[in-house]
N, CA, C and O atoms as CSV, one atom per row, in Angstrom:
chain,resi,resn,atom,element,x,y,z
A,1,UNK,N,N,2.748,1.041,15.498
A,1,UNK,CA,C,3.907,0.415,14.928
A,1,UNK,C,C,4.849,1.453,14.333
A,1,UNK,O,O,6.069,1.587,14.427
A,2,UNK,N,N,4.123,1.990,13.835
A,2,UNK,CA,C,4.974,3.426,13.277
A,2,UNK,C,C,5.762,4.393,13.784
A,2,UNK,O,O,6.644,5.062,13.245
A,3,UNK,N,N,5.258,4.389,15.106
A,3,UNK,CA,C,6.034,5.086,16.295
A,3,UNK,C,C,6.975,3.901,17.250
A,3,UNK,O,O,7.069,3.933,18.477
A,4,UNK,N,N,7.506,3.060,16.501
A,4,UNK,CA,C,8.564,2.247,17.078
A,4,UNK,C,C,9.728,2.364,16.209
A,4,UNK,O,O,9.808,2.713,15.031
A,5,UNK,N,N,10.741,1.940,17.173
A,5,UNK,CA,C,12.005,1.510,16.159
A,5,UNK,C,C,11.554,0.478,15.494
A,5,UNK,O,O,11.254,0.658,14.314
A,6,UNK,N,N,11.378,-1.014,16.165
A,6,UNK,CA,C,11.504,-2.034,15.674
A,6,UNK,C,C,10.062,-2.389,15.557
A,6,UNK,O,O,9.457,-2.896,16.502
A,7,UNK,N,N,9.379,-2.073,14.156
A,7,UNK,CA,C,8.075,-2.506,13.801
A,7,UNK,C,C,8.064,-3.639,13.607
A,7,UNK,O,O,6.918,-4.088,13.613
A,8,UNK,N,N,9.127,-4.641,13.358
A,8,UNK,CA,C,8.842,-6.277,13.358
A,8,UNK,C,C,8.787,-6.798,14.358
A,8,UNK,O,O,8.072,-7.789,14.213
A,9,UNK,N,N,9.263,-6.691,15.704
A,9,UNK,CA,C,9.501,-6.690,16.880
A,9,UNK,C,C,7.302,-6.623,17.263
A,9,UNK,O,O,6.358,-7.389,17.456
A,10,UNK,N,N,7.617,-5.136,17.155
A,10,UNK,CA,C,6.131,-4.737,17.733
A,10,UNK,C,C,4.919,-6.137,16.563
A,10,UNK,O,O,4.412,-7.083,17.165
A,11,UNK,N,N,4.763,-6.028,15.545
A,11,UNK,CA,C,4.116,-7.024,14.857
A,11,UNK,C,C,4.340,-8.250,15.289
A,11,UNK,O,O,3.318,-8.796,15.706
A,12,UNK,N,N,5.632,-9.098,15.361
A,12,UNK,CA,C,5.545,-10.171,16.292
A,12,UNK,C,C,4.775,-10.523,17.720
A,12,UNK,O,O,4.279,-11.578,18.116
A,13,UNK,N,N,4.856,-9.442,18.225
A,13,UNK,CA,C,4.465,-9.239,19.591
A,13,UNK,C,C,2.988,-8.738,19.656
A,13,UNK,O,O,2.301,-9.056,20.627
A,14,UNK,N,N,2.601,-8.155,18.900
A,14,UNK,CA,C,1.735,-8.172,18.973
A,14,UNK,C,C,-0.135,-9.475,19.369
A,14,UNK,O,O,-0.241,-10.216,18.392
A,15,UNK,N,N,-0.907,-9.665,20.055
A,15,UNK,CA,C,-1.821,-10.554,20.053
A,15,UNK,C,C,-2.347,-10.803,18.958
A,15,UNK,O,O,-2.749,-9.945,18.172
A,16,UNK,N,N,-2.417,-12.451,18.737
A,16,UNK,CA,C,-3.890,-12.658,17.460
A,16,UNK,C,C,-5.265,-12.060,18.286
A,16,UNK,O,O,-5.252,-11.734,19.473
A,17,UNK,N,N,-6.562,-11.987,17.297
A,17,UNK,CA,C,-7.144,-11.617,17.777
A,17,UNK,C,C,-8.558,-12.968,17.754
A,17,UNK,O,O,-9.655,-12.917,18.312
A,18,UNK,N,N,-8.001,-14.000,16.944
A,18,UNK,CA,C,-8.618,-15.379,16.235
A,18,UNK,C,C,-7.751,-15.982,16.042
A,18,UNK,O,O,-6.617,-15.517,16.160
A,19,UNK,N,N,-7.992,-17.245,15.673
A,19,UNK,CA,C,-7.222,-18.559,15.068
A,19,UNK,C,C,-6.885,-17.823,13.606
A,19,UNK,O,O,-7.669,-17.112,12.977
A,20,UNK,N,N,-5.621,-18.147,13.255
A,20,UNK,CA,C,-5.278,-17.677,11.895
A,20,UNK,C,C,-6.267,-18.545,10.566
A,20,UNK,O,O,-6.518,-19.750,10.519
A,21,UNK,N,N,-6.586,-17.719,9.813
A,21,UNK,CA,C,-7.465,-18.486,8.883
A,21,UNK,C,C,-8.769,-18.361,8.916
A,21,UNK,O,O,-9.394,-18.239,7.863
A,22,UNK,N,N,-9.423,-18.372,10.185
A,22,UNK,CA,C,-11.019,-18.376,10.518
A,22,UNK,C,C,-11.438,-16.611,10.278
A,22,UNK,O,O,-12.157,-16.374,9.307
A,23,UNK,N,N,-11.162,-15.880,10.817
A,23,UNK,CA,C,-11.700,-14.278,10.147
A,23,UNK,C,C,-10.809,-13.313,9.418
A,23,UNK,O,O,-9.631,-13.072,9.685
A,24,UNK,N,N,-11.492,-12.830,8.520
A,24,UNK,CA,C,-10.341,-11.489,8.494
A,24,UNK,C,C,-10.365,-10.374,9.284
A,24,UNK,O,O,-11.384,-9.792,9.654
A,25,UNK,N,N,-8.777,-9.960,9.645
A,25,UNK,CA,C,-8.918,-9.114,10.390
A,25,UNK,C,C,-7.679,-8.174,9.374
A,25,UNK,O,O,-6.743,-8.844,8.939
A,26,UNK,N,N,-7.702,-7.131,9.139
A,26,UNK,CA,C,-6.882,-6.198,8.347
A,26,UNK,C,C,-5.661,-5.657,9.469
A,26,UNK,O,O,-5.816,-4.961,10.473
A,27,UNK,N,N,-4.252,-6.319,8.835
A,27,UNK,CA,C,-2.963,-6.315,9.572
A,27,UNK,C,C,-2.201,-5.879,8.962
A,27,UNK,O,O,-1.490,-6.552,8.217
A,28,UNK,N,N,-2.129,-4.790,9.075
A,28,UNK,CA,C,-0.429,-4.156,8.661
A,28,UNK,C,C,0.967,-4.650,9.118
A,28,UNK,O,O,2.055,-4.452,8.576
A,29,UNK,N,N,0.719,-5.236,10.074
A,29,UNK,CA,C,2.351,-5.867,10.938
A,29,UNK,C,C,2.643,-7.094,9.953
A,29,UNK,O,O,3.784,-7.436,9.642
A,30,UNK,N,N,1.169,-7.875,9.383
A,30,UNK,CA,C,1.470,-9.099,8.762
A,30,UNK,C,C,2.385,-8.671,7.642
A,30,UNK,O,O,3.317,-9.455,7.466
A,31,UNK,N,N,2.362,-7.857,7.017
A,31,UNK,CA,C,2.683,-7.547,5.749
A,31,UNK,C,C,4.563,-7.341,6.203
A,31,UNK,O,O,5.416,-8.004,5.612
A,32,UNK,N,N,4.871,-6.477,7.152
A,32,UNK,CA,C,6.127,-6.147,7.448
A,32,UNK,C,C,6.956,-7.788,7.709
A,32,UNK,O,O,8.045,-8.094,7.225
A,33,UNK,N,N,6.144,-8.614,8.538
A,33,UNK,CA,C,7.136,-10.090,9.101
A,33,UNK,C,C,6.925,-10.382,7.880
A,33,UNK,O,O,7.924,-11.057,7.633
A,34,UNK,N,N,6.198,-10.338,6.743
A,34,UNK,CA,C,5.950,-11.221,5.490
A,34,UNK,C,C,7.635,-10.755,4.356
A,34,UNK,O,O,8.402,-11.411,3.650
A,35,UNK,N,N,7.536,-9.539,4.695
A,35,UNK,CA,C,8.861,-8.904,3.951
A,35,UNK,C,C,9.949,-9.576,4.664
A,35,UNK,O,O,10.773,-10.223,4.019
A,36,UNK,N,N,10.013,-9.496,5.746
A,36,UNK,CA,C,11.242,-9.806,6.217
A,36,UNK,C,C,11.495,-11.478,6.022
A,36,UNK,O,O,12.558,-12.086,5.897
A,37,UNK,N,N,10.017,-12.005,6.048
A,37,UNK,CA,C,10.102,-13.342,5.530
A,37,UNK,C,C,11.074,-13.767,4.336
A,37,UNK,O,O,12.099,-14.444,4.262
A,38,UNK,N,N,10.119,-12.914,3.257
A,38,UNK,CA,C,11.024,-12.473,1.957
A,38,UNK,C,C,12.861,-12.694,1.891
A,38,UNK,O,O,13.678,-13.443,1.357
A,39,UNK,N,N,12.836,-11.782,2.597
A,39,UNK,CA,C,14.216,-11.160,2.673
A,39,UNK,C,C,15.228,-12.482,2.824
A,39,UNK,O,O,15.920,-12.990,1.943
A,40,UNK,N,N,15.118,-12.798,3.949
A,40,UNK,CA,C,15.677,-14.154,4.565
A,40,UNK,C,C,15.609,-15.153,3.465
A,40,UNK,O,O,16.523,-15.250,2.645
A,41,UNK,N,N,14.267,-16.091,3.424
A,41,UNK,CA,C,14.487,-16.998,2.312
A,41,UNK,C,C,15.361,-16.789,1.303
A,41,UNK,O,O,16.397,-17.435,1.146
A,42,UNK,N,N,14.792,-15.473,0.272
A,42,UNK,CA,C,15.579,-15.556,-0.606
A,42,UNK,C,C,17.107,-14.461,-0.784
A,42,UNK,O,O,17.851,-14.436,-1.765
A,43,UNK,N,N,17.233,-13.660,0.453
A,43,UNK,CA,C,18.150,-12.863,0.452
A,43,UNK,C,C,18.144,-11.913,-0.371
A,43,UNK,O,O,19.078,-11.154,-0.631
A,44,UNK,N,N,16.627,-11.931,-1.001
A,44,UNK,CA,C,16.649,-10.211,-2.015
A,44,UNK,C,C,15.811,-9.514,-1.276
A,44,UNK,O,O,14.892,-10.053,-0.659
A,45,UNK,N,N,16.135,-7.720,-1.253
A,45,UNK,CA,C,14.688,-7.289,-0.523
A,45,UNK,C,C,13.710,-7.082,-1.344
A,45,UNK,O,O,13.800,-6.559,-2.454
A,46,UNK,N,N,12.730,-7.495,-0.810
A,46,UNK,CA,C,11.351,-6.530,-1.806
A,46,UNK,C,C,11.460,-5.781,-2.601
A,46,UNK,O,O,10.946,-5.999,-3.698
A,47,UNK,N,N,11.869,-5.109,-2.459
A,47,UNK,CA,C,11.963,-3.735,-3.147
A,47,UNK,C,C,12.550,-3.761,-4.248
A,47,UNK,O,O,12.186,-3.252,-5.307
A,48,UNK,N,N,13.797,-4.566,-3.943
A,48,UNK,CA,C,14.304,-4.679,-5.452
A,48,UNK,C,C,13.761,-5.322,-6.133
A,48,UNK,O,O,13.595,-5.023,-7.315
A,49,UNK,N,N,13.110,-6.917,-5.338
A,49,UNK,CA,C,12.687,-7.501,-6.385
A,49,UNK,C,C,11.107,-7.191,-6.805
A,49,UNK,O,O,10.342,-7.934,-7.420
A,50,UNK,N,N,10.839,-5.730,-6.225
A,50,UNK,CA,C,9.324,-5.332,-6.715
A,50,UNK,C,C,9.785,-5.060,-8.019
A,50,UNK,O,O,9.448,-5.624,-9.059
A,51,UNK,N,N,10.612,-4.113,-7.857
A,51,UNK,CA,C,11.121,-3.299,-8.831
A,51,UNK,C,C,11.613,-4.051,-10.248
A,51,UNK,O,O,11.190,-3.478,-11.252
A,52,UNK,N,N,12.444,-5.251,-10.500
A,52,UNK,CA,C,12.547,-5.808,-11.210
A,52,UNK,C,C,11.490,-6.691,-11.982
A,52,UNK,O,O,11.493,-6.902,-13.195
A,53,UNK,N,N,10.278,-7.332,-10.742
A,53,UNK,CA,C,9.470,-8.407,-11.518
A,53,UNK,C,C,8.250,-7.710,-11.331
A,53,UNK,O,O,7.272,-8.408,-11.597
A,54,UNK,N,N,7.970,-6.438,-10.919
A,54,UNK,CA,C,6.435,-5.446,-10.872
A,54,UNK,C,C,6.881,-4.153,-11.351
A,54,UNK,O,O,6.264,-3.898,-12.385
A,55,UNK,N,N,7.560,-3.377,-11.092
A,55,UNK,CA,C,7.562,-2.499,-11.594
A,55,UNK,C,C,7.857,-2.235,-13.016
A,55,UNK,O,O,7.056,-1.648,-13.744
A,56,UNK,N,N,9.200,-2.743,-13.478
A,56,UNK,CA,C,9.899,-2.765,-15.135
A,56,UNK,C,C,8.963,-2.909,-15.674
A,56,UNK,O,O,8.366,-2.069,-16.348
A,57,UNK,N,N,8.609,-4.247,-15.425
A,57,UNK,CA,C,7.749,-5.104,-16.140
A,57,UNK,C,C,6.278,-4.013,-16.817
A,57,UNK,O,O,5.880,-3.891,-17.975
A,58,UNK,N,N,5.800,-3.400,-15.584
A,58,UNK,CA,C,4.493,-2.127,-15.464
A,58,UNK,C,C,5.230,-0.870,-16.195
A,58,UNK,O,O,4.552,0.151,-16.311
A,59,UNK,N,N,6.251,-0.862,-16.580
A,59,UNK,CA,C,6.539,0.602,-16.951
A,59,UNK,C,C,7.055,1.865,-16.030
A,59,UNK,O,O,7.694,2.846,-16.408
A,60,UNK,N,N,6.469,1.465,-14.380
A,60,UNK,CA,C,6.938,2.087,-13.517
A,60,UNK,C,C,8.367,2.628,-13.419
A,60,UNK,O,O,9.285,1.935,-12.982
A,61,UNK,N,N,8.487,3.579,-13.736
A,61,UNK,CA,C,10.654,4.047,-13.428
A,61,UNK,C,C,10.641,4.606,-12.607
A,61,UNK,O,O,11.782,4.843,-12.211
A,62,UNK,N,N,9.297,5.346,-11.573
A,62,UNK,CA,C,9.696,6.471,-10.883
A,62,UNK,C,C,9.181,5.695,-9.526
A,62,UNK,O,O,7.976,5.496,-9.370
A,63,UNK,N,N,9.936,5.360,-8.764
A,63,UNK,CA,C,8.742,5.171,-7.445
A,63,UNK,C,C,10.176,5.345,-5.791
A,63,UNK,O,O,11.399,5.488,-5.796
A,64,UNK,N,N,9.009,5.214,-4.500
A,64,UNK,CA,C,9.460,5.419,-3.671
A,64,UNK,C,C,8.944,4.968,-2.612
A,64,UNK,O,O,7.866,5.382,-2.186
A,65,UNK,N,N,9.894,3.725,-1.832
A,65,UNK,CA,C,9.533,3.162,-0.810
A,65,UNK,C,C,10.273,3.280,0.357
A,65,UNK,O,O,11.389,2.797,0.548
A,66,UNK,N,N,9.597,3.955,1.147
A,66,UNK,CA,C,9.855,4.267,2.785
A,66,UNK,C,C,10.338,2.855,3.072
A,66,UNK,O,O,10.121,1.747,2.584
A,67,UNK,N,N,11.259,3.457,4.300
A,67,UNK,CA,C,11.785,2.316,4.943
A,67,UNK,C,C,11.222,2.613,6.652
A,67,UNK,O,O,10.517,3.540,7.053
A,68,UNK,N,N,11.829,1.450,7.444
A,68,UNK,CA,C,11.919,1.846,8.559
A,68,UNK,C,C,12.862,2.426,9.316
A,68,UNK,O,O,13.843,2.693,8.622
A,69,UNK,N,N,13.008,2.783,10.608
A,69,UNK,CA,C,14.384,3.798,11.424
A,69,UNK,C,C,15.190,2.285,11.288
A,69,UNK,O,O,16.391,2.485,11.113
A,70,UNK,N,N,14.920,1.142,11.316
A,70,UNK,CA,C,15.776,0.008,11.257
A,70,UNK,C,C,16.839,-0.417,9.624
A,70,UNK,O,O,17.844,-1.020,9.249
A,71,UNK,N,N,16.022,0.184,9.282
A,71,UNK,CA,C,15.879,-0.205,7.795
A,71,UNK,C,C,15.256,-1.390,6.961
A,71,UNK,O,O,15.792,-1.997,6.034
A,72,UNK,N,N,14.229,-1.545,7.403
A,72,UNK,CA,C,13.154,-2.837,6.867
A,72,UNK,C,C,12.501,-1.684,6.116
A,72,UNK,O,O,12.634,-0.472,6.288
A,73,UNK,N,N,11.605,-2.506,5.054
A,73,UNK,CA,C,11.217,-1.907,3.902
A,73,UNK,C,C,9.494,-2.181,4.635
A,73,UNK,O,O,9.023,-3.204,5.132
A,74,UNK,N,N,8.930,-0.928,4.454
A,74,UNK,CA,C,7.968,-0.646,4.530
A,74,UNK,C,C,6.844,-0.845,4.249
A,74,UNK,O,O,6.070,0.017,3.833
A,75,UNK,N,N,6.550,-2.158,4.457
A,75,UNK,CA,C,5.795,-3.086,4.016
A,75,UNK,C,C,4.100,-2.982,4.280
A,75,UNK,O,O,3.349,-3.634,3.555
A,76,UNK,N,N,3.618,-2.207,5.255
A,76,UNK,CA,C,2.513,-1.847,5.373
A,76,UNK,C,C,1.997,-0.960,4.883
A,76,UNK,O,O,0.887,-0.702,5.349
A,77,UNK,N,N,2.511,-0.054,3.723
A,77,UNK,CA,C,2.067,1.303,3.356
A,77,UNK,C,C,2.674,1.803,2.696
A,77,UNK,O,O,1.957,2.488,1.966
A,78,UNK,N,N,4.125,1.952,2.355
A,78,UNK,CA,C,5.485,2.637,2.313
A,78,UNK,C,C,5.452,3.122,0.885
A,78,UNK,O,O,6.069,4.157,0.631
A,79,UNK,N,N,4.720,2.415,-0.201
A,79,UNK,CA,C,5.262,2.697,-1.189
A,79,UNK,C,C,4.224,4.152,-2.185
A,79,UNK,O,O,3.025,4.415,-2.271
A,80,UNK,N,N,5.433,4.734,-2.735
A,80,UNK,CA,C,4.694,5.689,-3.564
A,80,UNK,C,C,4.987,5.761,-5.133
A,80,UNK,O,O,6.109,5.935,-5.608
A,81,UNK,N,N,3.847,5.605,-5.843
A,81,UNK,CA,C,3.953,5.670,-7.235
A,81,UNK,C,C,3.465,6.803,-7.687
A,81,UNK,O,O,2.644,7.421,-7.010
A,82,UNK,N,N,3.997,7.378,-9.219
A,82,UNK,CA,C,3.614,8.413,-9.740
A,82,UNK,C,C,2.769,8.342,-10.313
A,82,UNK,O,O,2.623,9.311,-11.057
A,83,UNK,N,N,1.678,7.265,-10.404
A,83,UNK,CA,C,0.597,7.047,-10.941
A,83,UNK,C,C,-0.624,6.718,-10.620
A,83,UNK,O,O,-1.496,7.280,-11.282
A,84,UNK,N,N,-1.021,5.860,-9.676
A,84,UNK,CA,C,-1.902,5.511,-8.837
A,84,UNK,C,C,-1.988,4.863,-7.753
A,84,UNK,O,O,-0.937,4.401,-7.310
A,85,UNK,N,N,-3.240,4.633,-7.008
A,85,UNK,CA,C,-2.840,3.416,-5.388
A,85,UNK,C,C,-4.645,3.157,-5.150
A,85,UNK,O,O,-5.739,3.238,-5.707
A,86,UNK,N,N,-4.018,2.831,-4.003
A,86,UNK,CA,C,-6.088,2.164,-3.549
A,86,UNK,C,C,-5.518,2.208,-2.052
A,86,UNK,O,O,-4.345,2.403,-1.733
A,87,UNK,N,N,-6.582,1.990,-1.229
A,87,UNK,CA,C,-6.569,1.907,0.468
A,87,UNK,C,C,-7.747,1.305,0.388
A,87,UNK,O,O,-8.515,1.123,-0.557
A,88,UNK,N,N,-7.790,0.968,1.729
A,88,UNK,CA,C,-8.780,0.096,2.743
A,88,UNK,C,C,-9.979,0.914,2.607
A,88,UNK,O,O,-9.773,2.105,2.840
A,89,UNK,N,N,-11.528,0.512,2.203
A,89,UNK,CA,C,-12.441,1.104,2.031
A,89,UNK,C,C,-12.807,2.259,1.650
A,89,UNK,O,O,-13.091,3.319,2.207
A,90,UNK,N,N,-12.737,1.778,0.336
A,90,UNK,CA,C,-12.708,2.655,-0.983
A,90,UNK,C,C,-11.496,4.004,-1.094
A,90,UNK,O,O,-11.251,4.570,-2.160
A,91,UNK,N,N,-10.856,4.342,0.182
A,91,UNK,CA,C,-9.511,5.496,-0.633
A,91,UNK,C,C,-9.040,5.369,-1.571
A,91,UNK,O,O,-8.838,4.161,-1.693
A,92,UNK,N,N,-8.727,5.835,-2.327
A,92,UNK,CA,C,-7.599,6.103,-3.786
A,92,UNK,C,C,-7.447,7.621,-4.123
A,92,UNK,O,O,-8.391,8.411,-4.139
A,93,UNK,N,N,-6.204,7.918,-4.379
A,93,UNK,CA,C,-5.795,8.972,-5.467
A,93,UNK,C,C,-6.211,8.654,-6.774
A,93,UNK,O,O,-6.091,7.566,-7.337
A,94,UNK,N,N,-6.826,9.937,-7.312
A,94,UNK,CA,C,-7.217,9.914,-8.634
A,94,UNK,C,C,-6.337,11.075,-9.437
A,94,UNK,O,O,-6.634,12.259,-9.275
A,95,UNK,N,N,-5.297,10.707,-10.266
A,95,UNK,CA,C,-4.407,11.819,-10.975
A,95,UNK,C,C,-4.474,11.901,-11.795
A,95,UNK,O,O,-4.384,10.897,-12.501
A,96,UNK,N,N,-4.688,13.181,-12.361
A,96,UNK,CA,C,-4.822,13.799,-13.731
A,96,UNK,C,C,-3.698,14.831,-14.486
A,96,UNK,O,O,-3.853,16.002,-14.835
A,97,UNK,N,N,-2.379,13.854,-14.619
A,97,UNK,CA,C,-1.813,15.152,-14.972
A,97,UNK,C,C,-1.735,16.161,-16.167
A,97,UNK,O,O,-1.031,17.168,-16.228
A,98,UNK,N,N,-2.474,15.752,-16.960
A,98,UNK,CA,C,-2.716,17.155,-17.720
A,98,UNK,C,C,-3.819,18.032,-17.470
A,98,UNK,O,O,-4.385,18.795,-18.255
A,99,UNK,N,N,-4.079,17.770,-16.044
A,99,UNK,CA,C,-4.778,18.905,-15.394
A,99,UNK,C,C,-4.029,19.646,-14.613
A,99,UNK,O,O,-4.243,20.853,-14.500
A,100,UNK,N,N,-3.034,19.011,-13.957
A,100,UNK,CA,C,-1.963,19.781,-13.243
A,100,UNK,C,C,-3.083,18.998,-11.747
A,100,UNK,O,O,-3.032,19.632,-10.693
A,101,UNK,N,N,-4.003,17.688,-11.771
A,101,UNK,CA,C,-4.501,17.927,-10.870
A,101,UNK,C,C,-4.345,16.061,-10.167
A,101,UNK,O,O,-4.068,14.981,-10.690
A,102,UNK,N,N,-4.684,16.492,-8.813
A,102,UNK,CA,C,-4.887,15.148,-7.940
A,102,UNK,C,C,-5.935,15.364,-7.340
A,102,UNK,O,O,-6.095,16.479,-6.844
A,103,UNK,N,N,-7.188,14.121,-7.181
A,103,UNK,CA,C,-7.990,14.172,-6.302
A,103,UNK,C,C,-8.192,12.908,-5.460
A,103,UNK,O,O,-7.975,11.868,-6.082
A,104,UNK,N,N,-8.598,12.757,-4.055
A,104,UNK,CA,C,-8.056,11.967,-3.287
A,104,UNK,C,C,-9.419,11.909,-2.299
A,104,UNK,O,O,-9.870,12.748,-1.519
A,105,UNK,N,N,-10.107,9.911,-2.842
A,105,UNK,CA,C,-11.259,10.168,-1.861
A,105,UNK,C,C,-10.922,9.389,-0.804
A,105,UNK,O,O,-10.478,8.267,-1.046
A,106,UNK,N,N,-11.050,9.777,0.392
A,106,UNK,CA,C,-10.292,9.731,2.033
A,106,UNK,C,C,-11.802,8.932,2.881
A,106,UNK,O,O,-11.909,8.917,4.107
A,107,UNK,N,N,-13.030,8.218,1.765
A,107,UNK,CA,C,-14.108,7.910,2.511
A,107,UNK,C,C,-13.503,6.668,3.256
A,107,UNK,O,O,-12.297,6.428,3.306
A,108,UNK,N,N,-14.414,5.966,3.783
A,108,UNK,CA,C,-14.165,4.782,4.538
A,108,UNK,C,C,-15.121,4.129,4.635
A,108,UNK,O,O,-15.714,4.238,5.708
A,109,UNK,N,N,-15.752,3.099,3.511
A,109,UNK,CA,C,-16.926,1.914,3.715
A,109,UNK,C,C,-16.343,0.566,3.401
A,109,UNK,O,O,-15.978,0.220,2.278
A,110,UNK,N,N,-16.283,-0.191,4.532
A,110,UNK,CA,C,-15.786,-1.431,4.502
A,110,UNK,C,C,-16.965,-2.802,4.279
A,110,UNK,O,O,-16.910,-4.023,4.136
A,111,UNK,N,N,-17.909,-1.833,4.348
A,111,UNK,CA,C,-19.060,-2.844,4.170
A,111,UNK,C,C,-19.496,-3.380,2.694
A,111,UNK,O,O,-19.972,-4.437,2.278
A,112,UNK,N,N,-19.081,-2.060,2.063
A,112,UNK,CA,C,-19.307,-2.793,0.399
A,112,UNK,C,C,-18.812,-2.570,-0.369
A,112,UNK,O,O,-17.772,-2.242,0.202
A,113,UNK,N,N,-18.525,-2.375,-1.830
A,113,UNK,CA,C,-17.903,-1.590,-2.453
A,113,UNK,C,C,-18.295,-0.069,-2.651
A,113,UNK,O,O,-19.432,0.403,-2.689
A,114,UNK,N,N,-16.911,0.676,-2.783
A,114,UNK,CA,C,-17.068,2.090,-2.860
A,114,UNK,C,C,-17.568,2.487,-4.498
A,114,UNK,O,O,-17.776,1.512,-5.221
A,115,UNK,N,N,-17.716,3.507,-4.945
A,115,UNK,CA,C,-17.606,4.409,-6.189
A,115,UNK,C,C,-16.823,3.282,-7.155
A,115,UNK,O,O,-15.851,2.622,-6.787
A,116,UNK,N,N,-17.332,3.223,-8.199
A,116,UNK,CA,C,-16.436,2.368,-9.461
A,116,UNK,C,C,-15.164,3.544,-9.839
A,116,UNK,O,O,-15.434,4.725,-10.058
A,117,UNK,N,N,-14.041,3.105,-9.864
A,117,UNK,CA,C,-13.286,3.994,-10.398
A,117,UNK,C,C,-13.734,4.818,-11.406
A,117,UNK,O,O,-14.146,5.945,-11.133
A,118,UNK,N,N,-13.716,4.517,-12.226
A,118,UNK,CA,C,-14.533,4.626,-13.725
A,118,UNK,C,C,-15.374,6.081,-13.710
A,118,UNK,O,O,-15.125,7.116,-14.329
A,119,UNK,N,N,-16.773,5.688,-12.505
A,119,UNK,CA,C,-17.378,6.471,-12.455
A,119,UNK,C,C,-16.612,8.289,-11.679
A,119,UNK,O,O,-16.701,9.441,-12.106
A,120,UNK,N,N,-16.012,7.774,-10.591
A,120,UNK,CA,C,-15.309,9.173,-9.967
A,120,UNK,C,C,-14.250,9.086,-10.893
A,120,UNK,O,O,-13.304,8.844,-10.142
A,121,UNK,N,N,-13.948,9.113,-11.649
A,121,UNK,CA,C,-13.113,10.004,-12.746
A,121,UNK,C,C,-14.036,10.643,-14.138
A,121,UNK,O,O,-13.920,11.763,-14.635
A,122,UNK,N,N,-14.635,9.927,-14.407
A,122,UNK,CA,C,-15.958,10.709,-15.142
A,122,UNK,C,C,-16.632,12.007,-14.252
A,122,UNK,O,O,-17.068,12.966,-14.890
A,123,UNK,N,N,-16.696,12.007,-12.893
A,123,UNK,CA,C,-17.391,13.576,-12.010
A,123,UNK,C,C,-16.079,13.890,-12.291
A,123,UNK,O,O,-15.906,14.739,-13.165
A,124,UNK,N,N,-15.077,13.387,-11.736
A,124,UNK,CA,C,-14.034,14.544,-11.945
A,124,UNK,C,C,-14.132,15.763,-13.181
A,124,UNK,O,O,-14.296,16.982,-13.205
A,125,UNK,N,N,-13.922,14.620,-14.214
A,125,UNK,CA,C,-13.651,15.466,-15.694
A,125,UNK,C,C,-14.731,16.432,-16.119
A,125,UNK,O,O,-14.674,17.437,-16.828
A,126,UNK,N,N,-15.942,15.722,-15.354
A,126,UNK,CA,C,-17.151,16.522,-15.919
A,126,UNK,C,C,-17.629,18.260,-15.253
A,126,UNK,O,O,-18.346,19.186,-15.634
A,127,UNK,N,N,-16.745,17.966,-14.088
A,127,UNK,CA,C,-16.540,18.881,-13.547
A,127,UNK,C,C,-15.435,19.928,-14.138
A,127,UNK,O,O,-15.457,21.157,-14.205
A,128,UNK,N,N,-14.718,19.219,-14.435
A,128,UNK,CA,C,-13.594,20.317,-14.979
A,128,UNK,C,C,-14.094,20.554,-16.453
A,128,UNK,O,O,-13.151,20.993,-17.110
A,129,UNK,N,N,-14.995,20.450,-17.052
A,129,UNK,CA,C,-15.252,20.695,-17.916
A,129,UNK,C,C,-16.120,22.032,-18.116
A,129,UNK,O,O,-16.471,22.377,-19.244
């Protein structure tokens, strides 16, 4: 999808792979027609209205959301905060800035839960200690 112009296009077009509802299947395209859903109904984009009713609200002032070559807002991935995130089986950035440091676990177990946050920031520190 990423290597298209028109990632809503390609997500539309794309095959189900089940009846909607009966399994999960992890879709990034859903998320992009869901924005554009957005958009239409209420004529605000995402983004702004992340920004007004999620971000302010969180304290967030600094952030940055990719768009597409179309200009649809980047709804599968796009966004970057100066503070934290999560991914699909167990990834997350872990930032420490008065270490001057970021650490970033890139595993992949979809079968259960990963590491408690909690705990991989406790090795972190204990390490830097």
């Amino acid at each position: 999808m990423e290597g298209s112009f028109d990632w809503l296009q390609i997500a539309i077009d794309h095959p189900m792979v089940a009846e909607p509802g009966s399994v999960f299947n992890y879709n990034s395209g859903a998320t992009v027609i869901l924005a554009h859903i957005f958009r239409k109904a209420t004529g605000v984009d995402i983004q702004e209205y992340a920004h007004r009713h999620l971000f302010t609200p969180l304290g967030i002032e600094r952030f940055y959301w990719k768009r597409t070559a179309m200009g649809l807002i980047d709804a599968e991935g796009g966004t970057r905060l100066a503070c934290a995130g999560s991914g699909v089986g167990g990834q997350r950035p872990l930032i420490f800035p008065e270490h001057d440091l970021i650490v970033v676990y890139t595993g992949w177990n979809v079968q259960r839960p990963g590491m408690p946050l909690r705990v991989g920031m406790d090795r972190v520190l204990q390490a830097l200690r």
